[in-house]
Wavefront OBJ file of the C-alpha trace (Angstrom):
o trace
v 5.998 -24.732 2.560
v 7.913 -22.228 3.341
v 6.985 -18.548 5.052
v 6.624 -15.868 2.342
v 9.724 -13.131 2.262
v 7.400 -10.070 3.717
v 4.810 -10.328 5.378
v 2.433 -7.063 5.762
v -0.275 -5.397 7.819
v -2.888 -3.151 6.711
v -4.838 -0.938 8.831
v -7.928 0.958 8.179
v -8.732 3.427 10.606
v -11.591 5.318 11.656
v -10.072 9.069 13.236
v -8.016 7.226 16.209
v -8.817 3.649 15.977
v -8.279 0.896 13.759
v -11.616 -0.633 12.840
v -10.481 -2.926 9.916
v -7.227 -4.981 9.002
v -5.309 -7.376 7.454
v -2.218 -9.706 7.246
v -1.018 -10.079 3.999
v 1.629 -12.320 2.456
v 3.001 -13.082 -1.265
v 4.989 -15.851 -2.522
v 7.611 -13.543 -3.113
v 7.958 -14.367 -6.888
v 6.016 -12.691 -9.693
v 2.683 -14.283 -11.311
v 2.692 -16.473 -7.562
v -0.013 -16.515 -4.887
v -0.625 -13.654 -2.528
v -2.620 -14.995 0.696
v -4.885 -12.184 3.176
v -6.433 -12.487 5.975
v -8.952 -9.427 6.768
v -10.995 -8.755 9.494
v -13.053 -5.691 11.325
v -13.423 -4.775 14.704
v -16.329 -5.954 16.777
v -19.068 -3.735 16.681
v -20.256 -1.291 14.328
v -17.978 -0.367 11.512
v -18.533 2.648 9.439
v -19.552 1.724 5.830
v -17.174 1.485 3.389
v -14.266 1.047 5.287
v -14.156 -3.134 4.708
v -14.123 -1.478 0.773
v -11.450 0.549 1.631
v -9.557 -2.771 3.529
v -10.006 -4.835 0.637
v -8.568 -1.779 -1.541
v -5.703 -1.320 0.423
v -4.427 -4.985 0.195
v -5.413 -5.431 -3.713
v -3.107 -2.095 -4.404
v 0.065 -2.985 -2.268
v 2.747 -4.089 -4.833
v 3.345 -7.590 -3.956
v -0.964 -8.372 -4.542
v -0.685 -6.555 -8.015
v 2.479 -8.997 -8.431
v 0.301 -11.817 -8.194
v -1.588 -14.095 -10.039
v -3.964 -15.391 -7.606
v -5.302 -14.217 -3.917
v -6.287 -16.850 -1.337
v -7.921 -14.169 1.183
v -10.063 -14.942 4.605
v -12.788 -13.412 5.281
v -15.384 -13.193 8.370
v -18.261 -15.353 6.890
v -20.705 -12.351 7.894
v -18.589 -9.841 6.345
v -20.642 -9.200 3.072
v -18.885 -5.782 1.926
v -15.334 -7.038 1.591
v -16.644 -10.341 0.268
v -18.590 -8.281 -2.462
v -15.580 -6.287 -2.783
v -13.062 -8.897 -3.259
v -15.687 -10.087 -5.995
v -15.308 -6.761 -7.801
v -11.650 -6.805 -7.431
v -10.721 -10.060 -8.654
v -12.115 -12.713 -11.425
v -13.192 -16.359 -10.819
v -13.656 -16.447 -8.058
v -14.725 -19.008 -5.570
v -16.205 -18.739 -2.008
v -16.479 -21.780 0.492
v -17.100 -21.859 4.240
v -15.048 -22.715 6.465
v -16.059 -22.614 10.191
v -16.928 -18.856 10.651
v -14.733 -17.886 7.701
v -15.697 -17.627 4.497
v -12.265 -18.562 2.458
v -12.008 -16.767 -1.243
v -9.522 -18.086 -3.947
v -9.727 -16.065 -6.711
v -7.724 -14.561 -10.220
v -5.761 -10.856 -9.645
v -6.563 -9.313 -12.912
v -3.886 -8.247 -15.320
v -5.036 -4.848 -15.401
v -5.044 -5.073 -11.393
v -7.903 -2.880 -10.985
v -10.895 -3.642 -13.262
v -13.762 -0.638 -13.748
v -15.518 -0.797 -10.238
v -18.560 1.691 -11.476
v -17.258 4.277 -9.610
v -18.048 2.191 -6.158
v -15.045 3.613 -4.875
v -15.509 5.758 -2.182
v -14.855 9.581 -3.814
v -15.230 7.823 -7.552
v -16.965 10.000 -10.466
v -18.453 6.954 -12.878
v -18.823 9.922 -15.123
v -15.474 11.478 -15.039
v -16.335 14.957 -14.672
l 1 2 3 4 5 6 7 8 9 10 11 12 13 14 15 16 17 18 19 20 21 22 23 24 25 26 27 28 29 30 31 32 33 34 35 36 37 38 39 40 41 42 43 44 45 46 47 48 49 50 51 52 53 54 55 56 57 58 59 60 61 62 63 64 65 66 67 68 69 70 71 72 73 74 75 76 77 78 79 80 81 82 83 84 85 86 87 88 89 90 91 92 93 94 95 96 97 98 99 100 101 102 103 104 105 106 107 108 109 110 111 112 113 114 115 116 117 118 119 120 121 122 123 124 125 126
């Protein structure tokens, strides 16, 4: 296997400090596999910004490219998991170790109605 053209990082921060991220990779070829790993800082994390993590990697370019997402995730890390369920579509959770490992579908649409869950999201549109 070979290592995917551009590899990325992602960094949510909280004012000076990074308190969530993640290493993100995509085959490199359209419709192919994108592959994450995200995790948070130890400690308290301010709510909503694993949402905001697992936002940030299913908007960069090469993710929306994608057919599928293979992502990591901290096995007690229940917001990005539920997040990553929102975001994607059949997907499939398994442990592994302390990591919970996703494998899931990137939607066509790339970002299906999330119910205005979104941090700063009217449902209503007004």
């Amino acid at each position: 296997m070979t290592n995917p053209p551009n590899p990325r990082r992602v960094e949510v921060r909280d004012d000076d400090r990074t308190v969530a991220a993640a290493e993100v990779a995509a085959s490199g070829e359209a419709g192919g596999t994108a592959r994450a790993s995200l995790h948070a800082e130890s400690g308290h994390v301010p709510p909503g910004k694993r949402t905001d993590l697992v936002d940030a990697v299913m908007d960069l370019p090469e993710v929306q490219a994608s057919a599928r997402l293979e992502a990591a995730v901290p096995i007690g890390d229940g917001e990005s998991l539920e997040r990553l369920r929102q975001r994607t579509e059949e997907s499939a959770t398994r442990p592994a170790g302390s990591t919970a490992l996703v494998d899931a579908v990137i939607p066509a649409e790339g970002h299906p109605e999330d119910d205005g869950q979104k941090s700063g999201g009217d449902p209503a549109g007004s």
